[in-house]
C-alpha positions in Angstrom: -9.7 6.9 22.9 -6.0 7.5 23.3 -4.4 10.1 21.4 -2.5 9.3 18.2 -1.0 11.7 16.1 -2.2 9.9 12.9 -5.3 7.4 12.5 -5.2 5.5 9.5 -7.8 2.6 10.5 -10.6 3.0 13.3 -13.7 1.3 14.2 -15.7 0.1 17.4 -15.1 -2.4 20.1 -18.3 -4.1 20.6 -17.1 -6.5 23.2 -15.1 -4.1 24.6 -17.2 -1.6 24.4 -14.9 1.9 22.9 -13.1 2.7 20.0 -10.3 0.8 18.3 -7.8 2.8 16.1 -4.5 1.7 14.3 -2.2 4.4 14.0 -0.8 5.1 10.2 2.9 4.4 11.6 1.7 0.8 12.5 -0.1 0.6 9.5 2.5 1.8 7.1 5.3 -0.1 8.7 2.9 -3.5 8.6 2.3 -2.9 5.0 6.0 -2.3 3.8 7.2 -5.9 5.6 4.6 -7.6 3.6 4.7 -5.4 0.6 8.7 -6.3 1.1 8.3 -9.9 1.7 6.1 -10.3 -1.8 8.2 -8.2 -4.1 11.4 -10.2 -2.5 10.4 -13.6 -4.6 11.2 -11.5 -7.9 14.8 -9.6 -5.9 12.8 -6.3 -5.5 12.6 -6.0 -1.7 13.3 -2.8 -1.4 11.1 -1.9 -3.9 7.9 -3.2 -2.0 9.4 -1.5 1.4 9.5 1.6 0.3 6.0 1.4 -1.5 4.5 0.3 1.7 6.2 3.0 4.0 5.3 6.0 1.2 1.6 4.7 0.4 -0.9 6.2 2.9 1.6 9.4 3.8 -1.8 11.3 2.6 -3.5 10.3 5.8 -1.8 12.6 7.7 -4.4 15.5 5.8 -6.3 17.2 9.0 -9.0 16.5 5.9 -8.5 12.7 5.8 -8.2 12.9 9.9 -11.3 15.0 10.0 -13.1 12.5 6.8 -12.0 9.1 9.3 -13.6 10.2 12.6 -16.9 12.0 10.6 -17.1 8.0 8.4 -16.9 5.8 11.0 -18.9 7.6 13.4 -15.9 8.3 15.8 -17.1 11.6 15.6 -20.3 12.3 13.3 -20.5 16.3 13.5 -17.6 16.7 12.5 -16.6 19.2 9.7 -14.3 18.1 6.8 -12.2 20.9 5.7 -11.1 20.4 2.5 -9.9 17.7 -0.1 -9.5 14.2 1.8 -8.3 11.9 -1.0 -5.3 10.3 -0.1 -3.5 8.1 -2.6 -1.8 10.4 -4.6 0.3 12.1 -2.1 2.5 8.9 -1.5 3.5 9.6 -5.7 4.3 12.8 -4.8 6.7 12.4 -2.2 8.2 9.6 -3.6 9.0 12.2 -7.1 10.6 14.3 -4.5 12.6 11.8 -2.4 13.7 9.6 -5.7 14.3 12.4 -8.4 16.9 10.1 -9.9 14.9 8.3 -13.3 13.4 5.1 -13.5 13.5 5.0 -9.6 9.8 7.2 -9.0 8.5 6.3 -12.7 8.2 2.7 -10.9 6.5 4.1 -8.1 4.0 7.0 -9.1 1.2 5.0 -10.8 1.6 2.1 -8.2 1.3 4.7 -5.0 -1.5 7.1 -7.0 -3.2 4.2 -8.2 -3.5 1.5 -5.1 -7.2 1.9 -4.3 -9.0 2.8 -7.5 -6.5 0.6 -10.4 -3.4 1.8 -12.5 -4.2 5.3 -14.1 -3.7 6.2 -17.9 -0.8 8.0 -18.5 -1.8 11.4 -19.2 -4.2 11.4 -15.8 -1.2 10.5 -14.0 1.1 13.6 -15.2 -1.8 15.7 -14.0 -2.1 14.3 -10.9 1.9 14.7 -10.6 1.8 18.3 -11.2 -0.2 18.5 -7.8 1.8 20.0 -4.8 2.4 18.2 -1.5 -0.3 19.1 0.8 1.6 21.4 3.5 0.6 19.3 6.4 2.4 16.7 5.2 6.0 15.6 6.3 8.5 14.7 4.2 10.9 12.5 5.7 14.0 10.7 3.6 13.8 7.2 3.4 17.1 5.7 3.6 16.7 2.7 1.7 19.4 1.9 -1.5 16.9 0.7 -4.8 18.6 -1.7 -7.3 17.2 -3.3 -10.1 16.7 -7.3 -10.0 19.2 -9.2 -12.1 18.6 -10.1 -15.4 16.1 -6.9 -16.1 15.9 -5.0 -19.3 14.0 -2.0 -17.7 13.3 -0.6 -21.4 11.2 -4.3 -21.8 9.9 -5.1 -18.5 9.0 -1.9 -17.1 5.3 -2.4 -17.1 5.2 -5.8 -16.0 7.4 -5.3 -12.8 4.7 -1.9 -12.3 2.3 -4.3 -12.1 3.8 -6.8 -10.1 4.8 -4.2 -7.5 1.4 -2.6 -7.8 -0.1 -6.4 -6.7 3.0 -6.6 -3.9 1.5 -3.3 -2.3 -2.2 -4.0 -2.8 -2.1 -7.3 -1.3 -0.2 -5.8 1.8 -2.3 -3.1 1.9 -5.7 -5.4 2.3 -4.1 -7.9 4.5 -2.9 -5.3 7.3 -5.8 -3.6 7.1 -7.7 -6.5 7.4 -5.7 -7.7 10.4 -6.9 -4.9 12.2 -10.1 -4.4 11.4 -11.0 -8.1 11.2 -8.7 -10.1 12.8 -11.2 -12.6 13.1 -11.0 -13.4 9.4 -7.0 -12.8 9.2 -6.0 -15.3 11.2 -7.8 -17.9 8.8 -5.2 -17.3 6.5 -2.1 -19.0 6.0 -1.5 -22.6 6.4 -2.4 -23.2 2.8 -0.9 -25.1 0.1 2.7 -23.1 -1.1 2.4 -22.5 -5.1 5.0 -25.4 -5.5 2.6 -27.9 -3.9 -0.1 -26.7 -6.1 1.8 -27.1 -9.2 3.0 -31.0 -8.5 -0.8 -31.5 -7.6 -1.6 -29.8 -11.3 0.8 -31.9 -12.9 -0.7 -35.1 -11.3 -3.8 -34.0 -12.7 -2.6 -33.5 -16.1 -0.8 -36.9 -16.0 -4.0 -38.3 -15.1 -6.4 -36.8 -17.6 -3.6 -37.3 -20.4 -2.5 -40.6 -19.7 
C-alpha cells in the first residue's frame, strides 16, 4: 500500500487484488464542497466548508490510525494505544480557531455529534473541557463566517444547528460512500430536483381535491 500520512477510509481490492485507502485530506476536502454546496441553499456556505474541513481532524490519533488498519484487517495484530474516538476533536479545534461567540457554539455539537446524533447540553460542555490530543495539528482555517440574511440568531439558533448538522452528515455519508462503494454512488443523482416534486404534489392534490 502506498504511504499516506493520514488514512481516514480503507478497505480491500478484490478485483484488483490489494488494499485501497482514502487519505483524510481527500476525505475532508470532499466532504466540505458537499457539506458547502448543501448549507449554500439557506446562504451558509461557509458554514458547511468549514464543518466539513474540521470534522474528522481526530483521525490523525496514531490510536484511530492504529484502530483503522487493526478493523479492517489492513493489519490485524496490531496494537491500539490508547483512546481512538474521533468526533469530538473537530469541536475542539474549531473552540480554539473561532473563540469569537456564536461562531463555535454553531459548530461544537454539530462536529462532536456527526456519527452518534446531537448531544444534550451538559454532555457537551464535558466533552468541551477535553484537551486536543497532542498529535493533532492545528491549522487556521482562513475562511470569513457571516450569518445568512434575515437571521435572528437568538430564535433560530437551533434550527440552523440542525440544518448544518444534516449539511455535514449527508456529506459525510456520500464521500465516504464514494469511496468505499462507488458502485452504489454513482446511482445517485439524476433524480427529480425538490421543485419538480412539489408541482407533481400539487397535481396530486388538485386531483384528489377536485
Amino acid at each position: 500500500m502506498q504511504k499516506v500520512d493520514y488514512i481516514s477510509h480503507l478497505k480491500y481490492d478484490d478485483d484488483a487484488k490489494c488494499w485501497l485507502f482514502q487519505s483524510n485530506t481527500d476525505h475532508q476536502n470532499g466532504v466540505a464542497l458537499l457539506a458547502s454546496k448543501f448549507a449554500g441553499e439557506f446562504g451558509m456556505a461557509e458554514w458547511g466548508k468549514v464543518l466539513g474541513l474540521l470534522h474528522d481532524k481526530g483521525k490523525e490519533q496514531k490510536a484511530f490510525q492504529q484502530h483503522i488498519k487493526k478493523e479492517s484487517g489492513y493489519d490485524s495484530d496490531i496494537k491500539v494505544e490508547g483512546d481512538y474516538k474521533h468526533a469530538y476533536v473537530g469541536a475542539l479545534v474549531a473552540k480554539q480557531l473561532f473563540k469569537n461567540p456564536p461562531y463555535y457554539q454553531l459548530m461544537d455539537n454539530i462536529l462532536m455529534g456527526h456519527h452518534r446524533g446531537l448531544y444534550d447540553y451538559g454532555d457537551k460542555i464535558e466533552i468541551l473541557k477535553n484537551d486536543i490530543p497532542t498529535d493533532v495539528s492545528i491549522e487556521q482555517v482562513n475562511i470569513t463566517l457571516g450569518m445568512p440574511s434575515k437571521c435572528n440568531l437568538s430564535k433560530d439558533i437551533h434550527h440552523l444547528i440542525r440544518m448544518l448538522y444534516s449539511c455535514l452528515v449527508d456529506a459525510d455519508y456520500l464521500d465516504t460512500e464514494r469511496f468505499m462503494q462507488p458502485e452504489q454512488s454513482v446511482l445517485r443523482g439524476g433524480k427529480s430536483s425538490i421543485q419538480e416534486l412539489c408541482d407533481k404534489l400539487e397535481v396530486v392534490k388538485r386531483l384528489f381535491l377536485s
